[in-house]
VEXDREN-2710 file (C-alpha; in Angstrom, 1 decimal):
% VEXDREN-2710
k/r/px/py/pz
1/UNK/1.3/-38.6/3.9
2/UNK/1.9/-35.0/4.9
3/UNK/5.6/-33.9/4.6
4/UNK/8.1/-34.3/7.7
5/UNK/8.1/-31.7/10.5
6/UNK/11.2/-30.3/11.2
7/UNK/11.6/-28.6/14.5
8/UNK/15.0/-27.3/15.4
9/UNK/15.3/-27.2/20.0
10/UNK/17.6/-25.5/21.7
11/UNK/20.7/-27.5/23.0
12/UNK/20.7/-25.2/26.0
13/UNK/17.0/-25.0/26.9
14/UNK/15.2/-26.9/24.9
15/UNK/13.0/-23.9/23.5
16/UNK/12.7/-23.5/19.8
17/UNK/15.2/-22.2/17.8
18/UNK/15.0/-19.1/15.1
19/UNK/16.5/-18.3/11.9
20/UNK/18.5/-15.1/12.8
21/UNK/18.3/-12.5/9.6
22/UNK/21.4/-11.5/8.3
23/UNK/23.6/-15.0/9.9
24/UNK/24.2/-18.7/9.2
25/UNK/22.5/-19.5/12.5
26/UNK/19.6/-20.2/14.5
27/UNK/19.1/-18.0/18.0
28/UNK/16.9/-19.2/21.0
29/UNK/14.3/-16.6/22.2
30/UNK/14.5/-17.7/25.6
31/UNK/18.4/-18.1/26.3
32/UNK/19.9/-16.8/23.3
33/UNK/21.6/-19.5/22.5
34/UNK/23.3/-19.5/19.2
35/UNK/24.0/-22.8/16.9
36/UNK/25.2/-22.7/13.5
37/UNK/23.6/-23.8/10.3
38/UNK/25.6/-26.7/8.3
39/UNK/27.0/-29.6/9.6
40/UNK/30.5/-27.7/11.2
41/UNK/34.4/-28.2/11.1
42/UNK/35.3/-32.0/11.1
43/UNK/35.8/-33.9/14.6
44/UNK/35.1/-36.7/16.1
45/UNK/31.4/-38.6/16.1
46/UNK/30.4/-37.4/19.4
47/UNK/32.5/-34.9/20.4
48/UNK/32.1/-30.8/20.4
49/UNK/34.7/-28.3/21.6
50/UNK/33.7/-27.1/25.4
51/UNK/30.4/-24.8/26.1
52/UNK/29.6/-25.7/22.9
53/UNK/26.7/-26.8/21.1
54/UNK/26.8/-29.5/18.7
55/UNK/25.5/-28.2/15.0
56/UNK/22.4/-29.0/13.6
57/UNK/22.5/-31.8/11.3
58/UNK/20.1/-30.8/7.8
59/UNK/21.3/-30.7/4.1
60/UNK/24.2/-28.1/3.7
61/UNK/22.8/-24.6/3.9
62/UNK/25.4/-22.5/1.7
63/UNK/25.6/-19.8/-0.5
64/UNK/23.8/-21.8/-4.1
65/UNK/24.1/-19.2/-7.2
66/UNK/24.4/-23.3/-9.1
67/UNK/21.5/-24.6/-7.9
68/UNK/20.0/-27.4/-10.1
69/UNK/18.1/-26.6/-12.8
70/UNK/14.8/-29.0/-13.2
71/UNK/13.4/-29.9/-16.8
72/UNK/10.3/-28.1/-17.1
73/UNK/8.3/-31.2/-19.0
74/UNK/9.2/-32.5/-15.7
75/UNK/7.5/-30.4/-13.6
76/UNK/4.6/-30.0/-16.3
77/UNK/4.0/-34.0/-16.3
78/UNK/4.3/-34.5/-12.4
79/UNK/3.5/-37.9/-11.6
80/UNK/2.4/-39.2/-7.9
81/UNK/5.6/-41.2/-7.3
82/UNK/7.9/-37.5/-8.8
83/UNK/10.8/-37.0/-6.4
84/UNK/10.5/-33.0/-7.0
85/UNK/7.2/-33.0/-5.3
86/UNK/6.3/-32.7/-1.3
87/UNK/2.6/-32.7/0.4
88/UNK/2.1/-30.0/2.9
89/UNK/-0.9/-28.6/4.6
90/UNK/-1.8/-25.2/3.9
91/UNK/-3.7/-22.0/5.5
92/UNK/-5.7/-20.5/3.4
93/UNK/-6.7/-17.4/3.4
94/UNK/-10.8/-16.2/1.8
95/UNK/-10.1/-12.7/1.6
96/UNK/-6.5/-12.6/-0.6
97/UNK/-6.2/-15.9/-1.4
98/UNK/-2.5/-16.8/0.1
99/UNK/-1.9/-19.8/1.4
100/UNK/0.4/-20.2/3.7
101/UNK/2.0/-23.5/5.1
102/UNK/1.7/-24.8/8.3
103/UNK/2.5/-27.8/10.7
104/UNK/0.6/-29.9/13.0
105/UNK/1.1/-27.4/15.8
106/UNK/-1.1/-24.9/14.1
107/UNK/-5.1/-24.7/13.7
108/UNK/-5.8/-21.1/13.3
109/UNK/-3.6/-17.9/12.4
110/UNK/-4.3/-14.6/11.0
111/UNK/-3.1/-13.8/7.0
112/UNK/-0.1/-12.2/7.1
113/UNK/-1.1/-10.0/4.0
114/UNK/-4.2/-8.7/4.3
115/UNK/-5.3/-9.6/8.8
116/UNK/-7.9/-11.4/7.8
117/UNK/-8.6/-14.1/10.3
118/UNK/-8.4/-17.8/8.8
119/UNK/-8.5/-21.6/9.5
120/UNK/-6.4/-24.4/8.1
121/UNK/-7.6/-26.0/5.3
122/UNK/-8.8/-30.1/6.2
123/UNK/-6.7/-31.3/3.3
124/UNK/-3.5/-31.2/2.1
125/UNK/-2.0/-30.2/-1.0
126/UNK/0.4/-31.3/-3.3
127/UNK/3.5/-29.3/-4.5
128/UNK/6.6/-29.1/-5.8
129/UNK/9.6/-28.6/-3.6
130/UNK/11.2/-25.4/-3.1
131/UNK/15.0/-25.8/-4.4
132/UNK/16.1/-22.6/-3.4
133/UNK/15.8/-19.6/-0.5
134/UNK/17.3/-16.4/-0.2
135/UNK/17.7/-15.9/3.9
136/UNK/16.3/-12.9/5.5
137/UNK/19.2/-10.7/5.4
138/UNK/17.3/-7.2/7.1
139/UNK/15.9/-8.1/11.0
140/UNK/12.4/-7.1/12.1
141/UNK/13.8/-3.6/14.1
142/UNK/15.6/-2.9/10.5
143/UNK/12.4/-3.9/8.6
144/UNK/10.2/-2.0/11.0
145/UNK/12.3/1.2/10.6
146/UNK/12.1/1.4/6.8
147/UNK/8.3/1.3/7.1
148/UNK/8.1/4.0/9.7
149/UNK/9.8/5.9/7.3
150/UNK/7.7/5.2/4.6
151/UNK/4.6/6.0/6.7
152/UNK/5.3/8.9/8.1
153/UNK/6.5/10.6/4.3
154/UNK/2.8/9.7/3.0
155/UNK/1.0/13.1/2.3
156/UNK/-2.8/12.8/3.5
157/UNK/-2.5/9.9/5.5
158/UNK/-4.9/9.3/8.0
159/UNK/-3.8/10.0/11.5
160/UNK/-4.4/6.4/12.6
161/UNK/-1.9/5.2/10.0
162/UNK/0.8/7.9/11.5
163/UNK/0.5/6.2/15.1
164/UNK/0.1/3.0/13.3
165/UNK/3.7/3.7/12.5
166/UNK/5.0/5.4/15.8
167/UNK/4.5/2.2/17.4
168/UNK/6.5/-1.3/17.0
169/UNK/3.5/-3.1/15.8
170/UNK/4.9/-6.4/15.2
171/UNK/5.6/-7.7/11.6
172/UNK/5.2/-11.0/10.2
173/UNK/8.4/-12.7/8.0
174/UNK/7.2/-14.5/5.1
175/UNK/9.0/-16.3/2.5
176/UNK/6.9/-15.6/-0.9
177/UNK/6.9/-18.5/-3.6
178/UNK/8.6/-17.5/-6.6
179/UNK/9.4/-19.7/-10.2
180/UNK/12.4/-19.0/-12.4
181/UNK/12.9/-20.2/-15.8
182/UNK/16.1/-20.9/-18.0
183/UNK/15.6/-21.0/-21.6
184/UNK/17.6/-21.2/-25.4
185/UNK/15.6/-19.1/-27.8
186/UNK/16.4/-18.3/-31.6
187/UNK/14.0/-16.4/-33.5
188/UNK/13.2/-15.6/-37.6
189/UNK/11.5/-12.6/-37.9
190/UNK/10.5/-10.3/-40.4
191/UNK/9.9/-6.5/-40.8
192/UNK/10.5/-3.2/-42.1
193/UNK/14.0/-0.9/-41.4
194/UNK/13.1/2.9/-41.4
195/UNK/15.9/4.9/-42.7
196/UNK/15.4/9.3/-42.1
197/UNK/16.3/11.3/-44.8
198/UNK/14.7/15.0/-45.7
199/UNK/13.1/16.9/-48.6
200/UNK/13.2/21.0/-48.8
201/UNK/10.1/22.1/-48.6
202/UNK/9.6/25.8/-49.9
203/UNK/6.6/27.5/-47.1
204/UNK/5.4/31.5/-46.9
205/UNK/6.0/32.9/-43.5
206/UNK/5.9/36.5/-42.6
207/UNK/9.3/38.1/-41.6
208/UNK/9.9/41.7/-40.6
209/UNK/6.2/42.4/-41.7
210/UNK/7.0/41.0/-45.2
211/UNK/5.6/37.7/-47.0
212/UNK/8.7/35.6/-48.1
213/UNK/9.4/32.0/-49.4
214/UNK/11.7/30.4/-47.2
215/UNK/12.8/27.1/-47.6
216/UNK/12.2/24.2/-44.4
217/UNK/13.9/20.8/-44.3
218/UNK/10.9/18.1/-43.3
219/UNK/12.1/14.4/-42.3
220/UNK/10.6/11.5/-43.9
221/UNK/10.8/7.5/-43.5
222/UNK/12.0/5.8/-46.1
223/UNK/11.2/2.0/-45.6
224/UNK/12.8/-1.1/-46.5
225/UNK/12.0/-4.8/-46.0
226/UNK/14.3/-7.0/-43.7
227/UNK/14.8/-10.3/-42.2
228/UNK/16.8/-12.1/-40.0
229/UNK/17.5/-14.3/-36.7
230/UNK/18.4/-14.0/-33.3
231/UNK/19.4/-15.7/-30.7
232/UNK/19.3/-15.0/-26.9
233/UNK/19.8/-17.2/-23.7
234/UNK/17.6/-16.7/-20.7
235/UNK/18.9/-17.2/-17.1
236/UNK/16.7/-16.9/-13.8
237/UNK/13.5/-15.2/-15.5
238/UNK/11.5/-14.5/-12.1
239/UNK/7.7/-15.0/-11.8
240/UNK/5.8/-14.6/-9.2
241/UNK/4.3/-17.4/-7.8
242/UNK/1.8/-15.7/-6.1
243/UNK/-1.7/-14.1/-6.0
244/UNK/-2.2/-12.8/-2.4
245/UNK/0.0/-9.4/-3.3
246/UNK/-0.9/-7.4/-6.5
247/UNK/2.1/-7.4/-9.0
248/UNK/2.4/-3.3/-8.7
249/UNK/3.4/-4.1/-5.4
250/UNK/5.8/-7.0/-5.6
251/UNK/7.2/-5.8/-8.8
252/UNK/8.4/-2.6/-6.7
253/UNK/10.3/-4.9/-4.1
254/UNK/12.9/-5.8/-7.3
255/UNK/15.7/-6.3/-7.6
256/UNK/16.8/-9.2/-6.0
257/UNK/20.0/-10.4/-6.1
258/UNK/19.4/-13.9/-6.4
259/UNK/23.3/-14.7/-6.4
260/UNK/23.2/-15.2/-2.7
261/UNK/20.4/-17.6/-2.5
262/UNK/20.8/-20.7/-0.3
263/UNK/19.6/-24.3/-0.8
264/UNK/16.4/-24.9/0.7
265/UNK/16.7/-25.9/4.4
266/UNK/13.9/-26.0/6.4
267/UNK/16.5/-24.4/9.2
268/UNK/16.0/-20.8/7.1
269/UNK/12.3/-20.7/7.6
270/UNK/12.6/-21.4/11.3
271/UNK/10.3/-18.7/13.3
272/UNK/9.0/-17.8/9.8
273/UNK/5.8/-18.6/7.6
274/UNK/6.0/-19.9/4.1
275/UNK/3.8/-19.2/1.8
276/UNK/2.7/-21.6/-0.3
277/UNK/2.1/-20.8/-4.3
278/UNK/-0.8/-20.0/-5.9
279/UNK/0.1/-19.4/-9.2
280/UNK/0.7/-23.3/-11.0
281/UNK/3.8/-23.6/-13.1
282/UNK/2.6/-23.8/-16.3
283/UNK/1.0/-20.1/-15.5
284/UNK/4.5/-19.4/-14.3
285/UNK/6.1/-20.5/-17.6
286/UNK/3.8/-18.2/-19.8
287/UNK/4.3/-14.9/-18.0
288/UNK/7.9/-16.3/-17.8
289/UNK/7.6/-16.5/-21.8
290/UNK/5.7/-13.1/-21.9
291/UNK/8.9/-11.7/-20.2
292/UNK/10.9/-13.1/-23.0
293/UNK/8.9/-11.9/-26.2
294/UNK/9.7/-8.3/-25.1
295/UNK/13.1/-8.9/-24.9
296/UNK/13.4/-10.8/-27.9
297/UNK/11.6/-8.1/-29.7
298/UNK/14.1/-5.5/-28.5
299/UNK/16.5/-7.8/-29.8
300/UNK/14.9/-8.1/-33.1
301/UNK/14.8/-4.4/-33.3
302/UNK/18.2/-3.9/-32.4
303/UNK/18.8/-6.2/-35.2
304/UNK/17.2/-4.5/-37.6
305/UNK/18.9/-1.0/-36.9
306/UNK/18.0/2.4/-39.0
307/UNK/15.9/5.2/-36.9
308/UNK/12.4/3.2/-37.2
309/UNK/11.6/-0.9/-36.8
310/UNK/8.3/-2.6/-37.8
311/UNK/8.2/-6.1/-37.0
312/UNK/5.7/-7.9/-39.5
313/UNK/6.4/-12.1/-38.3
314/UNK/8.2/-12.6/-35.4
315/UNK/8.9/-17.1/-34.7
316/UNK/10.5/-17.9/-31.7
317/UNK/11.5/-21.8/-30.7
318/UNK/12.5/-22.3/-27.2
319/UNK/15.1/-25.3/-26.2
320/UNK/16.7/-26.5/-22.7
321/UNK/13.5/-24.7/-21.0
322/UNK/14.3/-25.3/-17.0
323/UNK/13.0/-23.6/-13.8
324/UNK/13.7/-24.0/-10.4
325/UNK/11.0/-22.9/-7.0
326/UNK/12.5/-21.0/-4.5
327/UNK/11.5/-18.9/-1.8
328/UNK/12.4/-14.9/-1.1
329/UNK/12.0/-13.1/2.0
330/UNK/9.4/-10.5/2.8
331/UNK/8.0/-8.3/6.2
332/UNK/4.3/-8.1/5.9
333/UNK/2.1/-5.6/8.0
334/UNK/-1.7/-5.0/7.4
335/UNK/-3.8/-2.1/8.8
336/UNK/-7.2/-1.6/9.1
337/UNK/-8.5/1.3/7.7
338/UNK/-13.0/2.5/7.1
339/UNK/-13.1/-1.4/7.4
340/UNK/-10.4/-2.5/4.3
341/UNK/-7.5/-4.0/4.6
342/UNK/-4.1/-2.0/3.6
343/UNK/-0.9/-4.2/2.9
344/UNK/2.3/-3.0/3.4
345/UNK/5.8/-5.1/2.5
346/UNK/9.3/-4.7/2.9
347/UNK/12.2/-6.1/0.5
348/UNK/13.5/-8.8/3.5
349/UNK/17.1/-8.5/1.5
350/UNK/17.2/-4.7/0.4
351/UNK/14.9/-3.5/3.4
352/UNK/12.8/-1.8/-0.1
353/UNK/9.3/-1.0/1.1
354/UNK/6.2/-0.6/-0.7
355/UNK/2.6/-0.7/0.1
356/UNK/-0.9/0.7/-0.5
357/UNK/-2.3/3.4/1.1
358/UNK/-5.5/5.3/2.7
359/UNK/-6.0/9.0/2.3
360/UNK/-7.9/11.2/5.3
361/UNK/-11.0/12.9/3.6
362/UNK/-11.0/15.4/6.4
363/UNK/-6.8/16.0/5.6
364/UNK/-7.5/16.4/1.6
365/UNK/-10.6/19.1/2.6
366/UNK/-9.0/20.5/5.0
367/UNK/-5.8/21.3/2.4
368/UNK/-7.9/22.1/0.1
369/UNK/-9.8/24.8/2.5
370/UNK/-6.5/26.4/3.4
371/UNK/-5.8/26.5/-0.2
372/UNK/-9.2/28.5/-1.4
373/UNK/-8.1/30.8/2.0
374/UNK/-4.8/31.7/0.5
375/UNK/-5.9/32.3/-2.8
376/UNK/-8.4/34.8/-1.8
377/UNK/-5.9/36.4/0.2
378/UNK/-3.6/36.8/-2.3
379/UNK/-6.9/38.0/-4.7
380/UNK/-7.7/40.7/-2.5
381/UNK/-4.3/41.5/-1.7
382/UNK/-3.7/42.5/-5.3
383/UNK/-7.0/43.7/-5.8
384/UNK/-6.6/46.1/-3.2
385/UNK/-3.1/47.2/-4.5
END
């Protein structure tokens, strides 16, 4: 059966209640009615202090750097009964390939990454739970003025794209599915430790018009073999979970500080669309390990000291391997541009914005006209002179 729906009213006017970026609480559009996240100061069953709303009642919703850690064989052997594990129905999209979840109140929607127009999917699908979020921290106005920015520094935009930027188009908040992965790693390797040292060399050069020997120091390598082990201890490896944003782009949003994330509560995505992942944890856990290798084999080259490393055998073993799923805020925004589809996204914690973008034709001749004007101005001029 599909997962619960969780729908958080207003106690005021019964409107629906969103996740306010930046606070512990959940605003109403309508009234602006503000109620806390997390169950409150202690009272009595029944009772709230006058004019004021009784919290929400949902699994405590504060600051987690310790969230649990699951086994990773655990989520790579998930059973149909596993605990870790939710069913959900999904949007998905044909053009970019997100997937976004919904519930039963939506049939249609828009992709929030690339405007495509899409339906809900018949099915459902089943995932593993996210553990962890990290709360919108930078509002929609905040979000929206880092992008306008952005915009309006591009060289050779296309003037669409400027008043694309002039005015408050609207931007969608999506939590984006990330994995992270704990691991113990030791490692044998084997290799070569390049040591400089120089040899005088004795070469004829001219100087002052006369031939002369002179004598030039030239480095060489002198190599030994090597072996060794070490050991390194990986916390919160993140791996996108992900395909409906190129990595160049999401890899640009970094860093995250994932010190302030939040148990999942279905309170935070409020007003908000998750998307679902895409990328299946057992994908996750080898670019996770790719991530590793190269620091390992910084380590192992560090280890080996002198000026130069070779690394002949390198034999990692991996132990305690964990991960946990959360979810991280992003703005998305999309526009249209000779009929594709430019994405633009902004950091929902940092307000860091990145994106792809169009160039005019007409701007980049036009520059380049002005450009061939000038120089034959300037030819002439000093021709003429």
């Amino acid at each position: 059966m599909p997962g619960a729906e969780h729908r958080f009213p207003c106690a005021q006017c019964g409107a629906s209640l969103r996740f306010q970026p930046g606070q512990d609480r959940l605003v109403c559009d309508w009234c602006g009615h503000a109620q806390d996240i997390g169950p409150g100061p202690a009272r009595a069953p029944g009772l709230t202090r006058q004019g004021e709303a009784p919290p929400l009642q949902w699994e405590a919703a504060h600051k987690a750097p310790d969230l649990a850690e699951i086994p990773l064989d655990q989520g790579l052997h998930l059973d149909a009964g596993s605990d870790i594990a939710q069913v959900v129905r999904t949007l998905s999209c044909p053009q970019c390939g997100a997937r976004v979840d919904l519930d039963d109140t939506h049939h249609a929607s828009t992709c929030p990454f690339c405007a495509t127009p899409v339906v809900t999917d018949t099915g459902t699908t089943r995932r593993i739970k996210p553990q962890g979020v990290l709360p919108f921290a930078v509002t929609e106005d905040q979000a929206r003025e880092a992008m306008k920015s952005w915009l309006g520094s591009l060289w050779f935009a296309p003037s669409g794209l400027l008043a694309y930027a002039r005015h408050d188009r609207r931007l969608t908040g999506v939590y984006s599915p990330f994995w992270t992965f704990d691991a113990a790693s030791r490692s044998r390797y084997r290799g070569q430790r390049g040591d400089t040292y120089y040899e005088t060399q004795w070469v004829t050069q001219t100087v002052n018009g006369r031939s002369q020997r002179v004598a030039r120091q030239v480095p060489r390598i002198r190599w030994r073999p090597v072996s060794g082990q070490v050991a390194r201890d990986f916390n919160d490896v993140l791996v996108l979970a992900s395909t409906a944003l190129p990595p160049r782009i999401t890899d640009a949003l970094a860093p995250w500080d994932l010190s302030q994330l939040a148990h999942y509560a279905p309170a935070y995505l409020s007003g908000f669309e998750a998307e679902g992942y895409t990328v299946p944890l057992a994908s996750g856990h080898e670019a996770a390990r790719a991530q590793m290798a190269q620091v390992i084999s910084a380590d192992v080259r560090r280890d080996i000291g002198g000026d130069q490393q070779r690394i002949d055998a390198l034999d990692s073993d991996f132990s305690a391997e964990t991960f946990k799923h959360i979810l991280l805020p992003v703005w998305t925004a999309a526009y249209r541009y000779n009929r594709k589809s430019f994405r633009f996204v902004v950091n929902g914690q940092s307000g860091r914005v990145m994106g792809e973008r169009p160039w005019s034709a007409w701007k980049i001749a036009g520059a380049v006209i002005v450009a061939l004007v000038a120089l034959t101005a300037i030819l002439y001029v000093t021709q003429s002179g």
